[in-house]
C-alpha positions as CSV (number, residue, x, y, z in Angstrom):
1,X,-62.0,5.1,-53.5
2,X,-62.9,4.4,-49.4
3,X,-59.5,4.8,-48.6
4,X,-59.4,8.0,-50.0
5,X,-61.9,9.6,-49.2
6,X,-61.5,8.3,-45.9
7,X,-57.8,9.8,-45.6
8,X,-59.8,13.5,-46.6
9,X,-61.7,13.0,-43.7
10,X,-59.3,12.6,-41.5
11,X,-56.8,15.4,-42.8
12,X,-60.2,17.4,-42.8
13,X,-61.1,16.3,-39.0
14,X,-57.4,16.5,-38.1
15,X,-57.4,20.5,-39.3
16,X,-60.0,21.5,-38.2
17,X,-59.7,19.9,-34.2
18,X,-56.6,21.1,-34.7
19,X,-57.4,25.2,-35.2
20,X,-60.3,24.8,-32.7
21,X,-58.3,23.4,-30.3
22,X,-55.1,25.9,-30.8
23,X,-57.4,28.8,-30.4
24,X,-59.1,27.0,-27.3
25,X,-55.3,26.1,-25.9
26,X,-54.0,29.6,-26.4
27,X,-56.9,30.8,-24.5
28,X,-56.6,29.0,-21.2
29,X,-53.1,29.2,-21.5
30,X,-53.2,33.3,-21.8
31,X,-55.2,33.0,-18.9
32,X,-53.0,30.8,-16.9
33,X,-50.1,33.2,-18.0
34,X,-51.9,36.4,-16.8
35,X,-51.5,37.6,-13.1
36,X,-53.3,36.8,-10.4
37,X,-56.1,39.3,-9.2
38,X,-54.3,41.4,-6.6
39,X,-56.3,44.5,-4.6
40,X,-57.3,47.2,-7.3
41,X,-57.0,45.3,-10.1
42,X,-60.6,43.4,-10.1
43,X,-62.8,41.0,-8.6
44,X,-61.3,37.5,-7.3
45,X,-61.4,35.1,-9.9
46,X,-61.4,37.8,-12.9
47,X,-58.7,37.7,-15.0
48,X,-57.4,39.5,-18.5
49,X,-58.2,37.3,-21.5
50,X,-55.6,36.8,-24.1
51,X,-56.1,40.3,-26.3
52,X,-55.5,42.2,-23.0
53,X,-52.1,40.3,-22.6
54,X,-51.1,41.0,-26.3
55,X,-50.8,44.9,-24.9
56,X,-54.7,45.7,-25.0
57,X,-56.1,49.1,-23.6
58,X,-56.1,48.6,-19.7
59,X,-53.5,45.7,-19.5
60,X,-50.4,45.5,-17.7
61,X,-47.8,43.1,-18.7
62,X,-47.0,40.4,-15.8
63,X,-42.9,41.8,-14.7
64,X,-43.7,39.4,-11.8
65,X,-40.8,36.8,-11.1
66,X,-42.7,34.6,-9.2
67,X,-45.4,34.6,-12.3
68,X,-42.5,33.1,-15.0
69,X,-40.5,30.4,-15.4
70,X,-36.7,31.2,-15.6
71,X,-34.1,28.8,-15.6
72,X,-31.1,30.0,-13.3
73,X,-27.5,28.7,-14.1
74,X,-24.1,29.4,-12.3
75,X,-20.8,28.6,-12.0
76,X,-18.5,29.6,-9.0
77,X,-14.5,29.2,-8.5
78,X,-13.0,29.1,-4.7
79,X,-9.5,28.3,-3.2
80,X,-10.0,26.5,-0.1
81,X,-7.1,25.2,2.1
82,X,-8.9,21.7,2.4
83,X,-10.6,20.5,-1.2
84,X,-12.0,17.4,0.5
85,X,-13.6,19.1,3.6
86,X,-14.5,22.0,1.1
87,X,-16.4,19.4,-1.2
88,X,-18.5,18.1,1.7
89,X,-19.9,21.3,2.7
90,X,-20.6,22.1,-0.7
91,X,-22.4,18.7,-1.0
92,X,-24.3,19.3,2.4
93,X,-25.6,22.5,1.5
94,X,-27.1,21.2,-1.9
95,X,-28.6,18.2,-0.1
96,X,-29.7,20.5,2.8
97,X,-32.5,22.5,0.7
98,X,-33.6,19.3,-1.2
99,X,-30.8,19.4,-4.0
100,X,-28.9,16.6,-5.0
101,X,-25.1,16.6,-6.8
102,X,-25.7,16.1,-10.4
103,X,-21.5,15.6,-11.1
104,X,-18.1,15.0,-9.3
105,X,-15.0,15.4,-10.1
106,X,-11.3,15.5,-8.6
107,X,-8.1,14.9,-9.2
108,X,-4.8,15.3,-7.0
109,X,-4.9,15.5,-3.0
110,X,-2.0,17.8,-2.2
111,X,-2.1,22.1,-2.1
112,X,-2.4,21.7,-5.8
113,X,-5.8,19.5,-5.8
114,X,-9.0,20.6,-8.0
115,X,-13.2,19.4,-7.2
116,X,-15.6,20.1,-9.6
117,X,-19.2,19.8,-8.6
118,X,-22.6,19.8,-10.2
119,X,-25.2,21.0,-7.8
120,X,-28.6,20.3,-8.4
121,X,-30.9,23.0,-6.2
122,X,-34.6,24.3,-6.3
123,X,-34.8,27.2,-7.8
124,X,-35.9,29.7,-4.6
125,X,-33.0,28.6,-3.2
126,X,-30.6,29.3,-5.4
127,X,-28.7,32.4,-4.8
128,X,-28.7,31.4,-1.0
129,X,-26.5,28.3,-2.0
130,X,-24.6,30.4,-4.4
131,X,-23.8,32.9,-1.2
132,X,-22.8,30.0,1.3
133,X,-20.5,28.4,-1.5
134,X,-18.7,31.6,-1.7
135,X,-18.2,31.8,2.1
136,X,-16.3,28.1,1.8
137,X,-13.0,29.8,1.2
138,X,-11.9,32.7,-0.9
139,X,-13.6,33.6,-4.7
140,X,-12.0,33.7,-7.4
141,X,-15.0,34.2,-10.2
142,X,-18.3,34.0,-10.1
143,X,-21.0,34.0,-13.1
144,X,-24.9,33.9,-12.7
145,X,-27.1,33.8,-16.1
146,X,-30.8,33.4,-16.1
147,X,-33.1,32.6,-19.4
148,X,-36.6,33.4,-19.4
149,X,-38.5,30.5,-20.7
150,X,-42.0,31.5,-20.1
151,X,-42.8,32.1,-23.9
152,X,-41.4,28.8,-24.5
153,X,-43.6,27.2,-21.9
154,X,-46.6,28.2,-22.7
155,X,-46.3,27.6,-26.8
156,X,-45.1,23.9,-25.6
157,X,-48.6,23.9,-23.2
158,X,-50.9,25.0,-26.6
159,X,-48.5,22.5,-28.6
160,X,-49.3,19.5,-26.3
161,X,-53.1,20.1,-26.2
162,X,-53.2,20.8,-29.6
163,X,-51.8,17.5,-30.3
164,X,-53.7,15.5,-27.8
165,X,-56.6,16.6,-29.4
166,X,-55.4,15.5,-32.8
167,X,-54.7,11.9,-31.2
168,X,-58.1,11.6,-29.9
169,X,-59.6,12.7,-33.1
170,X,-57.5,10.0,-35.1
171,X,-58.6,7.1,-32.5
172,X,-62.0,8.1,-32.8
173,X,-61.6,7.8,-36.7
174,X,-59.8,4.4,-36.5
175,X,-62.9,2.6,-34.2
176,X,-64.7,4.1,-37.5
177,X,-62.6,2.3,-40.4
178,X,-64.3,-0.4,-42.3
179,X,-62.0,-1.5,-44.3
180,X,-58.4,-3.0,-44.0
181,X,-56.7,0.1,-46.2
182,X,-58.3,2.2,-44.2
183,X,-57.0,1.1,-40.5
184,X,-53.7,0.5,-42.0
185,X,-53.7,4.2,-42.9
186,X,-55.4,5.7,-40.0
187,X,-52.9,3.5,-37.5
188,X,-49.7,5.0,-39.2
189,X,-51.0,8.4,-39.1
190,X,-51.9,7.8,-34.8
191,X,-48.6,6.3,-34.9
192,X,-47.0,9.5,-35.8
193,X,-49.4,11.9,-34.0
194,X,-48.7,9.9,-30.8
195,X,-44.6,10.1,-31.4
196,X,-45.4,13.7,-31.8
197,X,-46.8,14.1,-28.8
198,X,-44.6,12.6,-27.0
199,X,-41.5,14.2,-27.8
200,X,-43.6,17.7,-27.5
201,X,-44.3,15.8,-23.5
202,X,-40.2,15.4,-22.7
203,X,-39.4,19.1,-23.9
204,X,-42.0,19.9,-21.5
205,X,-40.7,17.7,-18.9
206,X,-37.1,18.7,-19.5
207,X,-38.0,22.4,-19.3
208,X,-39.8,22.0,-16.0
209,X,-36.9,20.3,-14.9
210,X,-34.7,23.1,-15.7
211,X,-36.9,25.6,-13.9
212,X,-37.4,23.5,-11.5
213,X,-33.9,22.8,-9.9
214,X,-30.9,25.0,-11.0
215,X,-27.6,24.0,-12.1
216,X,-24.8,25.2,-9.9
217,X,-21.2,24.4,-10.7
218,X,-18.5,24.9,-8.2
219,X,-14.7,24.9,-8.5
220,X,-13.0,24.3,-5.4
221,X,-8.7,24.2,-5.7
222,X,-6.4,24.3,-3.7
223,X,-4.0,26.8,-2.3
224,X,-1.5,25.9,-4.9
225,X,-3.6,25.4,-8.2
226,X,-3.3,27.6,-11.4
227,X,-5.3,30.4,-11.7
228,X,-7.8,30.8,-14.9
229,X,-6.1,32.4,-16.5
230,X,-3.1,30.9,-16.4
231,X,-5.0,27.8,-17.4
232,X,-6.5,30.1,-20.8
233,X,-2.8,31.5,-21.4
234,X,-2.4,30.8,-25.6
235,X,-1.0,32.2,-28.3
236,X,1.7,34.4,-29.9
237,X,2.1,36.8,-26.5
238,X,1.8,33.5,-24.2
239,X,4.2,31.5,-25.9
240,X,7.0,34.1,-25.9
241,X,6.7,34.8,-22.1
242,X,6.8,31.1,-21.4
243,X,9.7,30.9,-23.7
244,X,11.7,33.5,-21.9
245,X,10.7,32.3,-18.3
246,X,12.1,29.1,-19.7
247,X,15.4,30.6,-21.4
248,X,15.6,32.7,-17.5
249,X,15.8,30.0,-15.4
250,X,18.3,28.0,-17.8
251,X,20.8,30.4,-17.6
252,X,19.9,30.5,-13.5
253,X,20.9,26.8,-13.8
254,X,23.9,27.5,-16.1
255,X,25.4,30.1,-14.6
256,X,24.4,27.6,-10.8
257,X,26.3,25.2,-12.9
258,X,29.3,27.5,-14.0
259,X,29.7,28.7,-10.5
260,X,30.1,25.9,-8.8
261,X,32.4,24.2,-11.5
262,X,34.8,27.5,-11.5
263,X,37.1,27.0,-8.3
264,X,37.7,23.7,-9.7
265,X,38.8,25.1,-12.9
266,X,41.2,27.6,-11.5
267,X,42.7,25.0,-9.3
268,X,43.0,22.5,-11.7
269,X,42.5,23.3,-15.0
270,X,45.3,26.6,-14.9
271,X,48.3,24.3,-14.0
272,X,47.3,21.2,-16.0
273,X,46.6,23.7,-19.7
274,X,50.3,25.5,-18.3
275,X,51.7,21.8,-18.4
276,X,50.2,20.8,-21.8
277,X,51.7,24.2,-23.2
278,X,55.0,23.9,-22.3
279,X,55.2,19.8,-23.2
280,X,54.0,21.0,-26.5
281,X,56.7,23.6,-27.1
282,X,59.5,21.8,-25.6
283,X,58.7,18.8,-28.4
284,X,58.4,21.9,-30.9
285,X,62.4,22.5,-30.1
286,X,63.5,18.7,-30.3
287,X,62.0,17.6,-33.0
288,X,64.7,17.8,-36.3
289,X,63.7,19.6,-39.4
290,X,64.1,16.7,-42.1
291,X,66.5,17.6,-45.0
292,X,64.8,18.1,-48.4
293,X,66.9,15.8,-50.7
294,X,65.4,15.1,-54.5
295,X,64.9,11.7,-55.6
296,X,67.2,9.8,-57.6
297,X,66.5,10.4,-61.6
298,X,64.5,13.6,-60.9
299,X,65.8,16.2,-63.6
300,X,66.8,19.7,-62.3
301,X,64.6,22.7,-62.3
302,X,64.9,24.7,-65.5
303,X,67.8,27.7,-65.0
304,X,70.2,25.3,-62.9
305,X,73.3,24.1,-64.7
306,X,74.8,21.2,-62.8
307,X,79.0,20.9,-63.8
308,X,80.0,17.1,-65.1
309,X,82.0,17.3,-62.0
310,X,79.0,17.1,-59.4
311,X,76.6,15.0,-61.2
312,X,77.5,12.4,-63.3
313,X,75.1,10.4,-66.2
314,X,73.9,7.4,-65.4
315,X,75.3,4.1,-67.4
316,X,73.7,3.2,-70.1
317,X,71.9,0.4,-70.0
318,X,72.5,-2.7,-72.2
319,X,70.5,-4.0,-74.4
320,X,69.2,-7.8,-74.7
321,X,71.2,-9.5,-76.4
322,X,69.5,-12.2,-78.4
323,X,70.3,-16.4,-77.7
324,X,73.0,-17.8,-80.0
């Protein structure tokens, strides 16, 4: 019976700290949210509460980049003569404004080669980057998206306080339990409110790291490399042109092939087929037709009447004669 009534206090504590607190977070954080006092709009230090944010008479919503969080993200293509030299500048100018390279990759050295870097760059100076990249050699595409993530902040900002609050409450409950039921219970529910917490803590932590340092991705190939879209070529269409190119430069070989075997042919060939044609006739008038003779015993065809003169019967055979 402790137990539970001791598990309806806490659910009862846990809601309630939990709406007072919500109401409390979303307060400080409409008010961290809202812009700061600027000439006209107020006294220093006064600043719209949370109903004038939600559209209230008199407010303004904050258009303000500088007042948001956005996460910037781009990705850039550029044929260079050198890849190797290309991929050092790109590296220095990333390091230059307190950026690191979050990825590298190449392949090949020759005209054909390809580098693919991850640039990791604070946010205010990320179009600059973006501008000096382009200047390494000449661009071939270039694709900027940005994603407001200032909503997202600040429910993660009421989330997180919200839930601290929750994990004092259960700690202050647990120095409370008399009873071995009772601390076994309140310790699993901590137990959950802290994992809670904490993965609400690394979303905040990645998304501050996203806003924080953009993401630039840079292509740099060579003056020989494929193009994008020769590198996205598929299908029906694609595989037919490829086929023909293909069935082209065969018969370019072939006929390379036929051409340069031809004199050969007409100097050779001519004379030898002349000589195997008249070999072949001449052996045509030598060889003797062979007679057609019947065999021996083989009766004449019907209508033929053969005189006793010209064909004579055979003898007739004896018969066995039985021993004495």
């Amino acid at each position: 019976m402790t137990a539970l009534v001791m598990l309806l206090v806490v659910t009862g504590c846990g809601s309630g700290d939990s709406g007072s607190d919500s109401a409390a977070t979303s307060n400080e954080a409409g008010r961290a949210a809202a812009p700061q006092a600027v000439d006209g709009a107020g006294p220093v230090g006064e600043r719209p509460g949370p109903a004038d944010q939600r559209g209230g008479a008199g407010a303004a919503a904050d258009t303000r980049v500088d007042q948001r969080s956005i996460v910037y993200t781009g990705s850039i293509r550029v044929q260079v003569d050198d890849v190797e030299a290309a991929a050092r500048a790109a590296t220095g100018a990333a390091t230059r404004v307190g950026g690191f390279v979050g990825g590298d990759q190449r392949r090949s050295s020759n005209a054909d080669a390809v580098a693919e870097l991850t640039l990791r760059v604070p946010a205010d100076r990320f179009y600059p980057v973006v501008e000096e990249l382009a200047g390494l050699g000449r661009q071939e595409r270039r694709q900027i998206d940005t994603e407001d993530v200032t909503e997202e902040t600040v429910d993660l900002d009421a989330r997180i306080a919200t839930q601290r609050a929750r994990v004092e409450s259960g700690r202050r409950l647990l120095d409370r339990a008399d009873s071995i039921a009772d601390l076994v219970s309140l310790e699993n529910e901590l137990a959950r409110r802290e994992a809670d917490l904490a993965s609400l803590e690394a979303k905040k932590r990645r998304l501050a790291d996203l806003t924080a340092l953009s993401t630039i991705t840079v292509t740099l190939v060579g003056p020989d490399a494929s193009t994008p879209d020769e590198e996205r070529e598929i299908g029906f269409l694609a595989g037919l042109s490829g086929g023909w190119t293909v069935f082209l430069a065969s018969m370019t070989v072939l006929l390379t092939v036929l051409g340069a075997v031809l004199p050969w042919l007409l100097v050779l060939g001519v004379p030898l087929a002349a000589l195997w044609w008249l070999s072949r006739r001449r052996r045509r008038r030598v060889r003797p037709e062979p007679a057609l003779v019947a065999p021996v015993g083989t009766p004449p065809p019907p209508g033929v009447n053969l005189g006793s003169s010209s064909v004579s019967e055979p003898p007739p055979v004896p018969g066995a004669r039985s021993a004495p």
